[in-house]
C-alpha positions in Angstrom: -39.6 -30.5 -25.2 -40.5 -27.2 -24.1 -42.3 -25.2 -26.6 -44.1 -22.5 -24.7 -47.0 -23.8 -24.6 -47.0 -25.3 -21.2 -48.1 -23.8 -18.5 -45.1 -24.1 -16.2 -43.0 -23.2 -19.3 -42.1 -19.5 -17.5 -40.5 -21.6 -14.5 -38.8 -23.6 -17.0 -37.3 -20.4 -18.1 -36.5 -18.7 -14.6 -34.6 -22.3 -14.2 -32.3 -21.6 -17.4 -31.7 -18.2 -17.1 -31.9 -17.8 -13.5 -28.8 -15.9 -11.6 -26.2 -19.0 -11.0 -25.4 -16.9 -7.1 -28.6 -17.6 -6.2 -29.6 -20.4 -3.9 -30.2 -24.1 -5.7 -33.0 -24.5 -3.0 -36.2 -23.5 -3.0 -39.5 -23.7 -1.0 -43.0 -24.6 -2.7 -46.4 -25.9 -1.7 -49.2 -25.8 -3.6 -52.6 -23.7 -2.7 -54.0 -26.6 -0.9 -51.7 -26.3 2.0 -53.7 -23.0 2.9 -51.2 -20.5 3.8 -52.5 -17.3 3.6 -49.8 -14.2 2.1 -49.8 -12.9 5.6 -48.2 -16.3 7.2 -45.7 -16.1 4.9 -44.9 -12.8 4.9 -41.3 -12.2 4.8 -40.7 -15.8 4.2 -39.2 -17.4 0.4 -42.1 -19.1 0.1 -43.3 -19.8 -3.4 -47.5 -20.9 -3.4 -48.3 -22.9 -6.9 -52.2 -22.7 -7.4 -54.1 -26.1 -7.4 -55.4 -26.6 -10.7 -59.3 -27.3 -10.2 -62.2 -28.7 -12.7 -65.6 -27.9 -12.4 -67.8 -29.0 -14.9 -66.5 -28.3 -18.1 -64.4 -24.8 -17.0 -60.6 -25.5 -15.4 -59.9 -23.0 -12.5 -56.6 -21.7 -10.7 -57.2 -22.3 -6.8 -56.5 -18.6 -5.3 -56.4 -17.1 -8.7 -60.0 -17.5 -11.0 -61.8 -19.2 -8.2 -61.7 -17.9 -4.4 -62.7 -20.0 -1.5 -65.6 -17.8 -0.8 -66.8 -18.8 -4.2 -66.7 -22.3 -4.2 -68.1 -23.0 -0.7 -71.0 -21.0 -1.4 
């Protein structure tokens, strides 16, 4: 059941309403996989963020927590 409330509920969404002429495949990896924007450039390439913990506050790789950030 899809109430909104998830956080993947706007690709459950795109899925329903997407356009029917468009291609059933598509091509994900998560942030882990470290591609940077410029590698895949040009590409249709989607990049999910790794969800990450630390302590008590949750973090989107990429998004609320940069690399720089948690390596210093």
């Amino acid at each position: 059941m899809y109430d909104g409330e998830q956080d993947n509920y706007s690709y459950y969404i795109y899925l329903e309403q997407r356009d029917p002429s468009l291609s059933k495949i598509a091509i994900l990896t998560d942030s882990a996989s470290d591609l940077t924007h410029e590698m895949i450039e040009g590409l249709d390439i989607t990049i999910i963020p790794v969800r990450l913990r630390i302590g008590e506050n949750n973090y989107k790789d990429g998004v609320d927590l940069t690399k720089k950030r948690v390596l210093a």
